[in-house]
C-alpha positions as CSV (number, residue, x, y, z in Angstrom):
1,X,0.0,0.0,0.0
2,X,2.6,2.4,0.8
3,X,4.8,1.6,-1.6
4,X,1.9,2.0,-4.5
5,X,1.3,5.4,-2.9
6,X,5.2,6.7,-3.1
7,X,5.2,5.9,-6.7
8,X,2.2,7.4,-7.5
9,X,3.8,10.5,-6.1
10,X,6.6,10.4,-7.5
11,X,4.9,9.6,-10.7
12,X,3.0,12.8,-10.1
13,X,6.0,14.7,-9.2
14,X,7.4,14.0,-12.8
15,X,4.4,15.0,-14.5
16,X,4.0,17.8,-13.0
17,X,7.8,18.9,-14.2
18,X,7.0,18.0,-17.8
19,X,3.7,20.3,-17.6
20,X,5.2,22.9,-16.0
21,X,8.7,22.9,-18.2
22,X,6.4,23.1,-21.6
23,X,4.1,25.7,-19.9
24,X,7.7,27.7,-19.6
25,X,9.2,26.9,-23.2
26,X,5.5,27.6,-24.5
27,X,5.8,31.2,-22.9
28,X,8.8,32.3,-23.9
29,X,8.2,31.5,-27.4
30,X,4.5,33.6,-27.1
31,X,6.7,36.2,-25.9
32,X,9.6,35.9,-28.5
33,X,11.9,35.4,-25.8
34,X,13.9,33.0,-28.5
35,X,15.8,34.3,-31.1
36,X,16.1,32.7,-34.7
37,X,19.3,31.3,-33.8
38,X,18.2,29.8,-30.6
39,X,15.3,27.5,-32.4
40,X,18.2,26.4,-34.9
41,X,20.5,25.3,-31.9
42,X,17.7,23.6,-30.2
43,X,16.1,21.4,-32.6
44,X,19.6,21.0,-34.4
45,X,18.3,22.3,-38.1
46,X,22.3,24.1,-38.4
């Protein structure tokens, strides 16, 4: 029982990184905090 509910929070704990990381790389690139040269870098199109 406990050890079901540790890794449900931890599982929780993960997701809620990945949510939170996209909400952060989807606002900066609303706001044009990325340059050109940044988007190249990133998903390796240089």
């Amino acid at each position: 029982m406990l050890k079901t509910l540790i890794f449900c929070l931890k599982l929780a704990i993960v997701f809620g990184g990945i949510v939170l990381f996209g909400r952060a790389i989807q606002y900066l690139i609303f706001n044009g905090g990325f340059s050109g040269e940044f988007y190249d870098y990133l998903f390796m199109r240089k």
